[in-house]
RORO-117643 format. One record per atom (N, C-alpha, C, O, CB): residue number from 1; residue in one letter; atom name; x, y, z. Coordinates in Angstrom, 2 decimals. Glycine has a CB too. Example, Ala and Ser with C-alpha at 12.3 -4.5 7.8 and 13.67 -1.06 7.14 Angstrom:
BEGIN
[1,A,N,[13.19,-5.69,7.80]]
[1,A,CA,[12.30,-4.50,7.80]]
[1,A,C,[13.20,-3.30,7.80]]
[1,A,O,[14.24,-3.32,8.46]]
[1,A,CB,[11.31,-4.47,9.05]]
[2,S,N,[12.85,-2.25,7.08]]
[2,S,CA,[13.67,-1.06,7.14]]
[2,S,C,[12.90,0.03,7.87]]
[2,S,O,[13.41,1.14,8.04]]
[2,S,CB,[14.08,-0.60,5.72]]
***
This chain:
BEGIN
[1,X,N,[22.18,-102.12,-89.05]]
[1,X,CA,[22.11,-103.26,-89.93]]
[1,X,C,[21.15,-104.32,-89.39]]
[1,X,O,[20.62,-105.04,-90.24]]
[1,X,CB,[23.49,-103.86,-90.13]]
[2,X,N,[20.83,-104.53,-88.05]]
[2,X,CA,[20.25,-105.34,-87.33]]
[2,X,C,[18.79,-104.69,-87.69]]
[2,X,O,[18.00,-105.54,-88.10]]
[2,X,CB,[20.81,-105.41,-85.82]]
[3,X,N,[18.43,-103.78,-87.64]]
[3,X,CA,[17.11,-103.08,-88.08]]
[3,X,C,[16.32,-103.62,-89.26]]
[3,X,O,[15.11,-103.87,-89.28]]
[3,X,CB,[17.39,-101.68,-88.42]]
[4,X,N,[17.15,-103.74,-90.17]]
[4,X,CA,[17.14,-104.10,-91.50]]
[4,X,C,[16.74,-105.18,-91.37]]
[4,X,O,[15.54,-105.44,-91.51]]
[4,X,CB,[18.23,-104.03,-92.26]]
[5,X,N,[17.47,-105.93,-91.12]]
[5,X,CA,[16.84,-107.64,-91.01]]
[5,X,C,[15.73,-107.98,-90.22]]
[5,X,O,[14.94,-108.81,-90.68]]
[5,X,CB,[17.85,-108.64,-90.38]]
[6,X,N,[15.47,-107.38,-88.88]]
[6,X,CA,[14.21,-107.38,-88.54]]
[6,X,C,[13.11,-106.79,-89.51]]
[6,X,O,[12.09,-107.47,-89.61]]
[6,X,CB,[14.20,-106.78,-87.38]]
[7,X,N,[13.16,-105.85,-90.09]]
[7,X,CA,[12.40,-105.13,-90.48]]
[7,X,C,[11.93,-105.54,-91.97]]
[7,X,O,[10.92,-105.04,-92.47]]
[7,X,CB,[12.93,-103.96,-90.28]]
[8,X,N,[12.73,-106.51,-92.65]]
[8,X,CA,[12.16,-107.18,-93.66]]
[8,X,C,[11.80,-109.03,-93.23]]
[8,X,O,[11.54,-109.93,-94.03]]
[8,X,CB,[13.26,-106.92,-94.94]]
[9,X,N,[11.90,-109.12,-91.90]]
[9,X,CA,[11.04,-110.51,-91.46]]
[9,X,C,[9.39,-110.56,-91.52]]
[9,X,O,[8.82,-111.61,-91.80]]
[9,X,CB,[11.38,-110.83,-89.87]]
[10,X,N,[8.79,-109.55,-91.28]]
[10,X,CA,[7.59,-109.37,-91.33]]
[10,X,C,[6.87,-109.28,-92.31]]
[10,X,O,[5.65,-109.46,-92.26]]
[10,X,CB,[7.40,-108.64,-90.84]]
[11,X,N,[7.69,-108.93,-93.61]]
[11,X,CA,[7.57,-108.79,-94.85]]
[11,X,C,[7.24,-110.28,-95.34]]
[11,X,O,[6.20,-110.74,-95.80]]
[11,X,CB,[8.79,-108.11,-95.43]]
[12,X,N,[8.54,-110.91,-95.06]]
[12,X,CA,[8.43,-112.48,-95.47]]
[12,X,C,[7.18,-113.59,-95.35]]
[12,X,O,[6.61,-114.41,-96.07]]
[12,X,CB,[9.43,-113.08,-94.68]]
[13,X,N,[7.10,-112.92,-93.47]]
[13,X,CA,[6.13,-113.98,-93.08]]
[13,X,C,[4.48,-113.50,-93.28]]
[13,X,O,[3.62,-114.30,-92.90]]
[13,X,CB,[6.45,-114.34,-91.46]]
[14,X,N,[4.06,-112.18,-93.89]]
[14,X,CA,[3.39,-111.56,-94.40]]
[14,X,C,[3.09,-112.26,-95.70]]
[14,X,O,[2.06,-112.91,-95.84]]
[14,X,CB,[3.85,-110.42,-94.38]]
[15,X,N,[3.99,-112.13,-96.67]]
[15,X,CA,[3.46,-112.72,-98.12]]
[15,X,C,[3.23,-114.32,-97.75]]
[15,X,O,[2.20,-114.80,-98.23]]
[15,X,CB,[4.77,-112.49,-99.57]]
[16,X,N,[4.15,-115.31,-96.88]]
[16,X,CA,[3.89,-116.80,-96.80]]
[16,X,C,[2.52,-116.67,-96.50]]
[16,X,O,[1.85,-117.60,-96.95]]
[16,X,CB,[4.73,-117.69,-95.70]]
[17,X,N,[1.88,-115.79,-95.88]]
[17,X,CA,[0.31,-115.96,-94.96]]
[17,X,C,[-0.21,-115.50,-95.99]]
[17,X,O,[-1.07,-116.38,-95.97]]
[17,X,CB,[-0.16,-115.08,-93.40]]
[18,X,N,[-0.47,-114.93,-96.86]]
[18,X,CA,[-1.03,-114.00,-97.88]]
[18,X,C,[-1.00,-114.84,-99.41]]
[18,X,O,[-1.43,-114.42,-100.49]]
[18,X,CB,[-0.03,-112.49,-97.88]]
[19,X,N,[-0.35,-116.12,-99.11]]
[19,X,CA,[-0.83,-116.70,-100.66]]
[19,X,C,[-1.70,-117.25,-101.01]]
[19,X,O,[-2.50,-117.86,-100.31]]
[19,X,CB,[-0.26,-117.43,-101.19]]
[20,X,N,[-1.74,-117.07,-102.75]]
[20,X,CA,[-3.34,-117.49,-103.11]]
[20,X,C,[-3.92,-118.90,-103.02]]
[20,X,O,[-5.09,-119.27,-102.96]]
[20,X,CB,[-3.63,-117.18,-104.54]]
[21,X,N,[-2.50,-119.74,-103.02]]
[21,X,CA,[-3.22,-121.25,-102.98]]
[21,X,C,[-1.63,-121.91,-102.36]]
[21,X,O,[-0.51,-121.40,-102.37]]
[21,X,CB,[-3.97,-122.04,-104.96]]
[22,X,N,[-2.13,-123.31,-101.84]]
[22,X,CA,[-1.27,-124.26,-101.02]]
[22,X,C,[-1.07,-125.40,-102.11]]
[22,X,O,[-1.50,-125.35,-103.27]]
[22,X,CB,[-2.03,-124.83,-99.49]]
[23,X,N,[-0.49,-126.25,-101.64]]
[23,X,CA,[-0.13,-127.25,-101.69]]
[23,X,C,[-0.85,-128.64,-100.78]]
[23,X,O,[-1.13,-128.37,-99.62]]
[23,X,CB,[1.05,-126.91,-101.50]]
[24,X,N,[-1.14,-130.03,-101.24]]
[24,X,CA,[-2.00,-130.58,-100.86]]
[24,X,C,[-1.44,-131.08,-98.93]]
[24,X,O,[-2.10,-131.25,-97.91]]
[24,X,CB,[-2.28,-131.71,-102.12]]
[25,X,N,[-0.19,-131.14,-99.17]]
[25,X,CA,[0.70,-131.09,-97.93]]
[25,X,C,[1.15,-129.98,-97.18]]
[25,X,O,[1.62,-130.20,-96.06]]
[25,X,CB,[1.74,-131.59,-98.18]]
[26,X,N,[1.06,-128.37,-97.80]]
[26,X,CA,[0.45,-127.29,-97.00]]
[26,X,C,[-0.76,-127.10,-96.09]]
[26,X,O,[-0.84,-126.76,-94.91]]
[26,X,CB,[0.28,-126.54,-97.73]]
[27,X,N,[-1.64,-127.42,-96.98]]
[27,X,CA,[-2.91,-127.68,-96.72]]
[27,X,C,[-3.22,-128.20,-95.40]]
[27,X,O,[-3.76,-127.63,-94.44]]
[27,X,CB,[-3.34,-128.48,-97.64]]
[28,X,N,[-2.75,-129.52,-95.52]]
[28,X,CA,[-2.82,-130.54,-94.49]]
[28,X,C,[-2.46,-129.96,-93.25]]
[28,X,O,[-3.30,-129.90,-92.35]]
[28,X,CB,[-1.97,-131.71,-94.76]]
[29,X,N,[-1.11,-129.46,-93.06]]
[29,X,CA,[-0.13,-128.71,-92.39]]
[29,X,C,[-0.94,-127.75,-91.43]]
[29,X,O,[-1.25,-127.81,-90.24]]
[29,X,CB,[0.81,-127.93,-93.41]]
[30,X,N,[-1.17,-126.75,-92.55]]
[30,X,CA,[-2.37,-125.70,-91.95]]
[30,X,C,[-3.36,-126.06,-91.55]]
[30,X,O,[-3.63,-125.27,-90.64]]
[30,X,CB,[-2.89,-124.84,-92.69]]
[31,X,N,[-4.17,-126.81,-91.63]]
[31,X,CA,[-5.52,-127.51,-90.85]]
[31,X,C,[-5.43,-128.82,-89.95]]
[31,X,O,[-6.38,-129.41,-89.44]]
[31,X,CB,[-6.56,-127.96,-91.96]]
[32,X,N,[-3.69,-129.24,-89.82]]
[32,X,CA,[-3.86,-130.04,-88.44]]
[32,X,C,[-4.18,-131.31,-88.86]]
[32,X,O,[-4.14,-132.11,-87.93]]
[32,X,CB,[-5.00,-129.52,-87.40]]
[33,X,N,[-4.43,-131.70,-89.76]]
[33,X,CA,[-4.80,-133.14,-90.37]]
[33,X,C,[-3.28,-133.40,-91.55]]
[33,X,O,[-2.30,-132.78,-91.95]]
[33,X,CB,[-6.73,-133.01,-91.41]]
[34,X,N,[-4.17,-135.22,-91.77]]
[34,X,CA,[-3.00,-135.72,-92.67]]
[34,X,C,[-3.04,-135.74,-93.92]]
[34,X,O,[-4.17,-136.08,-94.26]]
[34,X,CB,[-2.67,-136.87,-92.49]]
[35,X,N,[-2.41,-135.55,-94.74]]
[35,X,CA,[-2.30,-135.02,-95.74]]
[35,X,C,[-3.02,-135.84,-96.57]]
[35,X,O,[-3.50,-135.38,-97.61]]
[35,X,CB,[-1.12,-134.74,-96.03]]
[36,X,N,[-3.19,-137.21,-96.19]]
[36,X,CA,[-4.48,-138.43,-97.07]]
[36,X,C,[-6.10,-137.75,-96.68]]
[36,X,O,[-7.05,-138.15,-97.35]]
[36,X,CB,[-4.41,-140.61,-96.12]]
[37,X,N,[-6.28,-136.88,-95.75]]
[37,X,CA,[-7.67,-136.51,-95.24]]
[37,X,C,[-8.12,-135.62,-96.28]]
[37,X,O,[-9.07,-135.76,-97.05]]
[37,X,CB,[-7.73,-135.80,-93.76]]
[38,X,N,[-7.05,-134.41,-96.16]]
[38,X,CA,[-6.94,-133.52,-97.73]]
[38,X,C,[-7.48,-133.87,-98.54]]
[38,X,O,[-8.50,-133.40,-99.05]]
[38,X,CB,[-5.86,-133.37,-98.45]]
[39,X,N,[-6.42,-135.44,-99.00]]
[39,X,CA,[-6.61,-135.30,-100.53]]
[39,X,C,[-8.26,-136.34,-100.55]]
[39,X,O,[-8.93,-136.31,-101.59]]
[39,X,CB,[-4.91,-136.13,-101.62]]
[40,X,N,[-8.70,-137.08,-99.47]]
[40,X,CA,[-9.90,-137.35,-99.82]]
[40,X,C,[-11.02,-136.70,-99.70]]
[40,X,O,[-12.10,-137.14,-100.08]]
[40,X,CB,[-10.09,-138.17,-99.43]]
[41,X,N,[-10.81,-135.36,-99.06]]
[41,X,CA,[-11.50,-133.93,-99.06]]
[41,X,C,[-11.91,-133.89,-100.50]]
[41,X,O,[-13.05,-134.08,-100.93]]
[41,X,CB,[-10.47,-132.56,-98.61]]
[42,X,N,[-10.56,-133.54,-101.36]]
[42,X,CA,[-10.80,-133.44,-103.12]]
[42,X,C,[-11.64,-134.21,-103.71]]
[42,X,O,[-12.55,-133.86,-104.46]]
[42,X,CB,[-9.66,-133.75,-103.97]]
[43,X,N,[-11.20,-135.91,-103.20]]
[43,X,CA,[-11.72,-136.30,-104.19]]
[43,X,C,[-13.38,-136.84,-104.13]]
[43,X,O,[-14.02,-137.43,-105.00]]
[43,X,CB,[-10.79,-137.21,-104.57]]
[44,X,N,[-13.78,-136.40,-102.78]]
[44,X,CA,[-15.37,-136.21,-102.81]]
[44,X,C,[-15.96,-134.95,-102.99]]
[44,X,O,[-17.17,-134.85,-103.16]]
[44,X,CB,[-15.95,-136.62,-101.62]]
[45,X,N,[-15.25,-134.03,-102.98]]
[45,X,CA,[-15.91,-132.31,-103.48]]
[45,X,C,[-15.76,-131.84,-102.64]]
[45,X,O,[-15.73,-130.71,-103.11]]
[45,X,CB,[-17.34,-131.85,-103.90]]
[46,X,N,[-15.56,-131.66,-101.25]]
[46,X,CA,[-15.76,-131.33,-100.24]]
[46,X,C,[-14.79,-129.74,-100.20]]
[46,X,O,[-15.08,-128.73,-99.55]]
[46,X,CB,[-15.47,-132.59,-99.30]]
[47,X,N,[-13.66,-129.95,-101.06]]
[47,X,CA,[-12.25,-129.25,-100.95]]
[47,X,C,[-12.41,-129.25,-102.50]]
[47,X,O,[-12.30,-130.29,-103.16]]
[47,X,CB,[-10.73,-130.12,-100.12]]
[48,X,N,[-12.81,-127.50,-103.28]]
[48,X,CA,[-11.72,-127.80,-104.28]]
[48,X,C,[-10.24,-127.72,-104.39]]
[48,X,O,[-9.40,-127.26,-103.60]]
[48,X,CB,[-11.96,-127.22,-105.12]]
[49,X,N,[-10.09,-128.40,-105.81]]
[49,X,CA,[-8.50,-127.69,-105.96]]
[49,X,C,[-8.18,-127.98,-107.00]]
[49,X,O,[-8.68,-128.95,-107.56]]
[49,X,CB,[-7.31,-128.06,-105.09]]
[50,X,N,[-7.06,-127.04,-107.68]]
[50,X,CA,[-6.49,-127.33,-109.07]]
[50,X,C,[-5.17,-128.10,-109.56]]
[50,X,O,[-4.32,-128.53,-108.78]]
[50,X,CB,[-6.33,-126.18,-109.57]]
[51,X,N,[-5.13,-128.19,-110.70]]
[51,X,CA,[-4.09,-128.84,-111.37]]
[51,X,C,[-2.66,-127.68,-111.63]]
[51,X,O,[-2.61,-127.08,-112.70]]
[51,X,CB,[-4.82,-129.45,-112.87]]
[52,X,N,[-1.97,-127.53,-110.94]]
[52,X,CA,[-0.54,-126.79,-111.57]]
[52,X,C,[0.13,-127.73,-112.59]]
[52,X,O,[-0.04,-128.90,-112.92]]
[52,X,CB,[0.69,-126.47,-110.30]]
[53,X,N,[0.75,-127.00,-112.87]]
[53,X,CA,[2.06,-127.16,-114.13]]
[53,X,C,[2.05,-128.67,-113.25]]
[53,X,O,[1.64,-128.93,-112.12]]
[53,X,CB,[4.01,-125.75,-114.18]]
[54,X,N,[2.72,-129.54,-114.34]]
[54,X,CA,[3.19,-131.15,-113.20]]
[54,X,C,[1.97,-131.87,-112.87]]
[54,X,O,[1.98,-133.09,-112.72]]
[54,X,CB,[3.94,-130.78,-111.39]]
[55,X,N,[1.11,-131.30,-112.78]]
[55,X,CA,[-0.23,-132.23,-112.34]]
[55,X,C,[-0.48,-131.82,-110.73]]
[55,X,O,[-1.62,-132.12,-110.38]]
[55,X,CB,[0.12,-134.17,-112.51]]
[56,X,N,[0.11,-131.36,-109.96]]
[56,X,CA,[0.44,-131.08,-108.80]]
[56,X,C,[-0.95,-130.20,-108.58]]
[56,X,O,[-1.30,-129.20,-109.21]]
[56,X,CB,[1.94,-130.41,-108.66]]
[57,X,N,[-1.45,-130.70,-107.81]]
[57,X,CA,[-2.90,-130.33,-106.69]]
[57,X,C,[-2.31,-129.03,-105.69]]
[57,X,O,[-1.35,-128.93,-104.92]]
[57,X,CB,[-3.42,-132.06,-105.36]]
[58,X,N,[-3.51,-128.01,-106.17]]
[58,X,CA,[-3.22,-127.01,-105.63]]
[58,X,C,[-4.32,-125.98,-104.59]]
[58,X,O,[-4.55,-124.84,-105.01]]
[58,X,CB,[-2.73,-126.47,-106.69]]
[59,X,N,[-4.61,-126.19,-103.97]]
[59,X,CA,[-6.16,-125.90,-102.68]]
[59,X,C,[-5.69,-124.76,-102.83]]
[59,X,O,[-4.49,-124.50,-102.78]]
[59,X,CB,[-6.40,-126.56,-100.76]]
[60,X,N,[-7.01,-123.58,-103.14]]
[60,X,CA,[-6.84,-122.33,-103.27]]
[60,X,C,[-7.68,-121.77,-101.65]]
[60,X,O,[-8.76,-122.10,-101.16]]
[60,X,CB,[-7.51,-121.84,-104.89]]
[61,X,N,[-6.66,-120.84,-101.19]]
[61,X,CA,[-6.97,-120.03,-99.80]]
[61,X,C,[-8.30,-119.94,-99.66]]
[61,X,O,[-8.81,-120.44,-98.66]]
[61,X,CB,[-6.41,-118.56,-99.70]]
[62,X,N,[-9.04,-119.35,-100.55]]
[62,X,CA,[-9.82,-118.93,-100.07]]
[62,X,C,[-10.80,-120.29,-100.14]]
[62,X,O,[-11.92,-119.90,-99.84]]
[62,X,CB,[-10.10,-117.65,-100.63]]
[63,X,N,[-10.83,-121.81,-100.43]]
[63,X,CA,[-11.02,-122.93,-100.06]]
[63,X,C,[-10.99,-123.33,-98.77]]
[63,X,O,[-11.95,-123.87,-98.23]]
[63,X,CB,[-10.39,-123.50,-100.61]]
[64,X,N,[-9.82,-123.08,-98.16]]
[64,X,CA,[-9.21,-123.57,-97.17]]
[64,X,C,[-10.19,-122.37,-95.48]]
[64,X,O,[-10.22,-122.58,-94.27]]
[64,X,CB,[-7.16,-123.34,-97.67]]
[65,X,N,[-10.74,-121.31,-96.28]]
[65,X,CA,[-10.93,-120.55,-95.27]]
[65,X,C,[-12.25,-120.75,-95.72]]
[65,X,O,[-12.84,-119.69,-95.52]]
[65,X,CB,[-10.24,-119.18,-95.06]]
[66,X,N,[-12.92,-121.47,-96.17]]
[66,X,CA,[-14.07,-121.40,-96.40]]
[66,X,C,[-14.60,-122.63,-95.99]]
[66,X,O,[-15.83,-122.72,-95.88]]
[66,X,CB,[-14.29,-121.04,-97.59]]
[67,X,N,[-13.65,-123.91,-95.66]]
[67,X,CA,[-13.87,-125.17,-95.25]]
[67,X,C,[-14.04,-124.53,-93.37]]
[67,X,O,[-15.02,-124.81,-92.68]]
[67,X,CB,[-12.38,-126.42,-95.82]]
[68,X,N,[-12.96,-123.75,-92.92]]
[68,X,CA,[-12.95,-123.43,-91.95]]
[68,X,C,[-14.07,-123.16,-91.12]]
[68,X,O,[-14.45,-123.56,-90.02]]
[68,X,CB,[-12.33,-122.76,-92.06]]
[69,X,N,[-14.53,-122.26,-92.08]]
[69,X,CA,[-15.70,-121.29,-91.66]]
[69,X,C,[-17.48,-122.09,-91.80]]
[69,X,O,[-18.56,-121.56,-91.55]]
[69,X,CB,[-15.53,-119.78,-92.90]]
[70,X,N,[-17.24,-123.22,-92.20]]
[70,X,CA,[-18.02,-123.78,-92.31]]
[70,X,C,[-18.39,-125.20,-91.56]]
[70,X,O,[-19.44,-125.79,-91.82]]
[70,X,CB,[-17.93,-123.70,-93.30]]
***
């Protein structure tokens, strides 16, 4: 039974690493900065990101790995 539960942890922390877009306070999170740096990332172009359901700002991964890499 102990197998089991190990064996679907990797699963979990697999899809969290594997999503298509964050949150503007994910974001932040993941790159070590504050979450006001983010959002003034957006609002000079620097960072896109979209509108979800709610209005809620959404930095898509492959953004975030592309700010990186650059």
């Amino acid at each position: 039974m102990e197998t089991v539960a190990i064996a679907s942890q990797p699963q979990t922390a697999a899809s969290e690493t594997e999503r298509l877009a964050y949150s503007v306070q994910e974001s932040a999170d993941l790159l070590g900065v504050d979450y006001f740096s983010v959002y003034r990332l957006i609002q000079r172009g620097k960072l896109r990101a979209c509108r979800a359901l709610r209005g809620k700002l959404l930095v898509p991964r492959s953004e975030l790995l592309r700010l990186l890499k650059g």
